[in-house]
C-alpha positions as CSV (number, residue, x, y, z in Angstrom):
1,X,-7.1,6.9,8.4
2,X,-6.9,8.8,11.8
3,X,-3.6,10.6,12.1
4,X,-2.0,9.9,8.9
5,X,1.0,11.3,8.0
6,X,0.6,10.8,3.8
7,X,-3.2,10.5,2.2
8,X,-4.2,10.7,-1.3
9,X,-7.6,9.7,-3.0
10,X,-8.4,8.8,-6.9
11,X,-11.2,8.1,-8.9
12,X,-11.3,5.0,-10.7
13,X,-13.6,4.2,-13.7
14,X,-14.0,0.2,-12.2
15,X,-15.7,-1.9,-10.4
16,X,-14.9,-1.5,-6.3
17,X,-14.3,-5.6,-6.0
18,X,-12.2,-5.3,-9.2
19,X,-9.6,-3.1,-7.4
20,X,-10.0,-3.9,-4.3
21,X,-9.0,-7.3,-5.9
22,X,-5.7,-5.8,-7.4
23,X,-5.1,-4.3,-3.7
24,X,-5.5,-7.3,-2.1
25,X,-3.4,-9.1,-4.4
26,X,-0.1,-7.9,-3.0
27,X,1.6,-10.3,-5.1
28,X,0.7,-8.0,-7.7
29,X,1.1,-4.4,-6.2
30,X,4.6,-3.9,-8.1
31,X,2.7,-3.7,-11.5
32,X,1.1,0.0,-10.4
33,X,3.2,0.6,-6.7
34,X,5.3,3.4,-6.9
35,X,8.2,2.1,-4.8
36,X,7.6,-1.6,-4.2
37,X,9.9,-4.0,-6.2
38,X,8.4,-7.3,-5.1
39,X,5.8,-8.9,-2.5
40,X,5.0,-12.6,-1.3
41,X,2.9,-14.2,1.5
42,X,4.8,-16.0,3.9
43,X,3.3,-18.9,6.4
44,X,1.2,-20.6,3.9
45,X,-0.7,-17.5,3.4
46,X,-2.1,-17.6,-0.5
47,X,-4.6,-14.4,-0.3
48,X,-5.4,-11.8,2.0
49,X,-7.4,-12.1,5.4
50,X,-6.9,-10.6,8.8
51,X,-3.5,-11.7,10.3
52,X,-2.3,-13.4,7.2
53,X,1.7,-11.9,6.8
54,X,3.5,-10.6,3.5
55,X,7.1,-10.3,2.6
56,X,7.2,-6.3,0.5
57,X,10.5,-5.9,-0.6
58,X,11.5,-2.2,-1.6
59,X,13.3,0.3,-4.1
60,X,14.6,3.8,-4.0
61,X,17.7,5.3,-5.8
62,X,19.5,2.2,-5.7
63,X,18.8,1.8,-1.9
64,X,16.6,-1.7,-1.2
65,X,14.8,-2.8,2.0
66,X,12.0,-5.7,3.0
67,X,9.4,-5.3,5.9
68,X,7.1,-8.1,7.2
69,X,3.6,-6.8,6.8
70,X,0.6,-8.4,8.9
71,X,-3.2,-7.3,7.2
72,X,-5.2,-6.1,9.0
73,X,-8.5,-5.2,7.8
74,X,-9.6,-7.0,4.4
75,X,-13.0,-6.3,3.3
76,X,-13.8,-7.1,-0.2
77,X,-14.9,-3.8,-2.1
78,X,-14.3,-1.8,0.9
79,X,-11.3,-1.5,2.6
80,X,-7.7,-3.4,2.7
81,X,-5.0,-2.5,5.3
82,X,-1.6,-4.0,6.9
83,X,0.7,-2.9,9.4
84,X,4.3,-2.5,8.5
85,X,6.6,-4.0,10.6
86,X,10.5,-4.0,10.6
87,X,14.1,-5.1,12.8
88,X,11.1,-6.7,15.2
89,X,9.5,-3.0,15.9
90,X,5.9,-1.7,14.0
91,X,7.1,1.1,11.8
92,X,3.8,2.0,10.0
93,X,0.1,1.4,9.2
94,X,-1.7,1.4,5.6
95,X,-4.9,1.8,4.3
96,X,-6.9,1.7,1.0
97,X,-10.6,2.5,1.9
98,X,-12.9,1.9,-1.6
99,X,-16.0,3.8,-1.6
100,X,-18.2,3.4,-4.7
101,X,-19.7,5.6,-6.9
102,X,-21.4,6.4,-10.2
103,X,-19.3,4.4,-13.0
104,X,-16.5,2.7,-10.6
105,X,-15.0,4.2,-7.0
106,X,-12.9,6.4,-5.1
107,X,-9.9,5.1,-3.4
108,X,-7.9,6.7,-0.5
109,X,-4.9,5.6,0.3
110,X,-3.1,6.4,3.3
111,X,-0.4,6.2,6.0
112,X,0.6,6.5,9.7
113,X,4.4,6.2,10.2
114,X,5.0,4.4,13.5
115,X,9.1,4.6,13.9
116,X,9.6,5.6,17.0
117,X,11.0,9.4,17.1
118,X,14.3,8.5,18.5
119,X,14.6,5.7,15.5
120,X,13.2,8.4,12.1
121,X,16.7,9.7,11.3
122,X,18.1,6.4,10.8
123,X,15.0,5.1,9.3
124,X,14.9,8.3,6.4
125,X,18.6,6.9,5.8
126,X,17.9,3.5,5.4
127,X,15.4,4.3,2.7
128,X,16.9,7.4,0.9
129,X,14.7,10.4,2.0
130,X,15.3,13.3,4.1
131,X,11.2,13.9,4.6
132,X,9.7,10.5,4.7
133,X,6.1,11.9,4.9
134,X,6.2,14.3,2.2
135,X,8.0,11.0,-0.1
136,X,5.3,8.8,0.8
137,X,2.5,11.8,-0.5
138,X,4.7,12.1,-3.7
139,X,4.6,7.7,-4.0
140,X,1.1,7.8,-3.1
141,X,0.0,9.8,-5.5
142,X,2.2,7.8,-8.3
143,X,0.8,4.5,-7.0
144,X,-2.9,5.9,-7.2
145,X,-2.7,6.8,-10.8
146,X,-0.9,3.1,-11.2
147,X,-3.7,1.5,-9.5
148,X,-6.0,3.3,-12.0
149,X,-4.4,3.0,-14.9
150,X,-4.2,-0.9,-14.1
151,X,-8.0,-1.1,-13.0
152,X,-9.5,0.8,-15.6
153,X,-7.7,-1.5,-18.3
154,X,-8.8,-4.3,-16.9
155,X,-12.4,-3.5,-16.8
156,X,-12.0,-2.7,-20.1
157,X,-10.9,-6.1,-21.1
158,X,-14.0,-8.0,-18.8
């Protein structure tokens, strides 16, 4: 992602349309997401496509917060992204871009915080953090090694 403010990458030992189906599944992303606590379509959404909207409710040191989340890419085996959205402003964009290679893929994952400068202090409040950027590295990197852990005993068990 252009300009992000958090990246991380992992190899996985599976398939790219096997995680990029537990990405896409955002229903499931609390299994192997560091920080997210539940998730749910909204508007008769079921699975994910361009412009289709998610509910993501969050955790952090007792501290809990939702967002509305629009996808925004969703390319099986390839990429799935959303924007972030929250109190009726964009606050940040994410990406999982799955390239394949010998015995499974590599995943990047990646973020571009969007909260407007005026509105950060309030925002690393809200959540907990004094360095959101440097939080969402740290979470990233626990949610990669989730992801992996969940995709590589799946394939295990196909």
């Amino acid at each position: 992602m252009e300009n992000a403010n958090a990246e991380a990458s992992i190899d996985i030992d599976a398939p790219p349309e096997l995680v990029y189906d537990l990405i896409a599944d955002v229903t499931t992303m609390p299994e192997w997401a560091a920080e997210t606590h539940r998730c749910r379509w909204l508007g008769g959404a079921t699975e994910a496509v361009v412009g289709a909207k998610f509910r993501g409710s969050n955790r952090h040191k007792g501290r809990r917060w939702s967002t509305t989340c629009t996808v925004t890419a969703a390319e099986r085996g390839r990429r799935f992204a959303f924007d972030v959205g929250g109190l009726g402003i964009r606050t940040a964009e994410w990406e999982y871009v799955i390239e394949p290679r010998e015995g499974g893929c590599r995943v990047t994952e990646s973020t571009r915080r969007l909260v407007p400068a005026v509105f950060v202090k309030v925002s690393n409040w809200l959540v907990g953090v004094r360095d959101r950027d440097a939080h969402n590295r740290a979470n990233i990197e626990r949610t990669l090694a989730g992801l992996k852990r969940h995709a590589e005993a799946r394939a295990v068990s196909r």
